[in-house]
Residue, then its C-alpha position, 0 to 999 in steps of 0.5 A: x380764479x385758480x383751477x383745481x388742475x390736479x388730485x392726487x392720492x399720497x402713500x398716506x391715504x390724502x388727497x393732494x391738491x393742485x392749483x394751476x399746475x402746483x401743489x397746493x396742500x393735502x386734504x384727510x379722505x373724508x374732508x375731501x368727501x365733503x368738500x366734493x372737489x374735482x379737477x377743472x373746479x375753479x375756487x374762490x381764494x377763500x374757498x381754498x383758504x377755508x380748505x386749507x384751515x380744514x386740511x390743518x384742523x384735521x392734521x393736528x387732530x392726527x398729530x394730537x392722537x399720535x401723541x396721545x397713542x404714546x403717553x398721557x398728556x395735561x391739555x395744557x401741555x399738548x396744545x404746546x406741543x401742537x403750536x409747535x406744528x400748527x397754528x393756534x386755532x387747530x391746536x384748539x380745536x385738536x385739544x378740544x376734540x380729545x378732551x371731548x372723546x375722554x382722552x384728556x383729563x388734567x385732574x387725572x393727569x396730575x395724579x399719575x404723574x405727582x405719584x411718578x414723580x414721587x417714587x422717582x424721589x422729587x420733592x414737593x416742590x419739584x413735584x408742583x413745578x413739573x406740573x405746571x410745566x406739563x400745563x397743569x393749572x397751579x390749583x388742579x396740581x396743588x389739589x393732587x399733591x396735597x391729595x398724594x401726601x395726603x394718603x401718606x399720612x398715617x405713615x412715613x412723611x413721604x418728604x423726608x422719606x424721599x430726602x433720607x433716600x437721596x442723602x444715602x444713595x447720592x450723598x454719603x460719600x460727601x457726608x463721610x467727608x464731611x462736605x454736610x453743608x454741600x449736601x444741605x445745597x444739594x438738597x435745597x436745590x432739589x427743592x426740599x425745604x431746610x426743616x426737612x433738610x435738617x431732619x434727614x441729616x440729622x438722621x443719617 
């Protein structure tokens, strides 16, 4: 049965743990509270098991609030970013946690980011793939987009506005040259659809 042999507080603040003389892994002050550890305690290997999926558990909650201190993220896309670091199951619960404390919320999410991204001129195509990139369910972001253009209606199609931007600020030159068919590709590209690429060069 391995003897807890040594503890042992980091610069961070943890507690590190070491069985039979090696380091074993590090526990958060208050996991280490609980668990009520002291040196010359023998475990159970599933005893130390248990402790390490806490230790875990408890660095990706860190790692989430970290990510979260620097901008919003979808639920989706930081659990990603999670499973890069731990396993799925702290990615989980670390996901799950924030989202209880409020500091998730992927309808909102989805509308900030559709409204950036449209003042960075992308299409509604391009829109709807970031966010599902960013982890957002395809109706929750289909929901924002429509919603965003939506608030547009009254005014200027927001589509071809965006389009009518990049034609003058990316694309005269080629236009002036009369590359029209490289600039139509290049529009296509960006995901706007061929009425849309039509009207914009038409007004140019």
């Amino acid at each position: 049965m391995p003897q807890l042999t040594q503890i042992k507080e980091t610069k961070k603040g943890r507690m590190a743990l070491f069985f039979d003389g090696e380091f074993a892994f590090s526990l958060d002050a208050d996991t280490f509270a609980k668990a009520d550890l002291h040196e010359e305690d023998l475990l159970e290997e599933w005893q130390i098991e248990d402790l390490r999926k806490q230790s875990d558990t408890r660095r990706a909650l860190d790692k989430a609030m970290d990510y979260l201190s620097l901008r919003d993220h979808a639920a989706g896309e930081l659990y990603q970013k999670l499973c890069r670091k731990f396993d799925e199951h702290s990615a989980a619960y670390a996901v799950a946690r924030a989202g209880e404390l409020g500091l998730l919320n992927d309808a909102d999410f989805a509308r900030r980011r559709a409204a950036e991204l449209l003042r960075k001129r992308k299409s509604r195509r391009e829109i709807l793939l970031d966010l599902t990139a960013k982890g957002i369910d395809r109706d929750t972001a289909a929901e924002a987009v429509e919603a965003l253009y939506a608030e547009a209606d009254d005014g200027e199609d927001p589509e071809l506005a965006n389009a009518r931007a990049l034609v003058e600020r990316h694309y005269a030159a080629k236009l002036a040259a009369g590359k029209r068919d490289q600039v139509a590709a290049a529009l296509a590209r960006r995901g706007f659809s061929h009425s849309v690429i039509r009207a914009a060069l038409a007004e140019d």
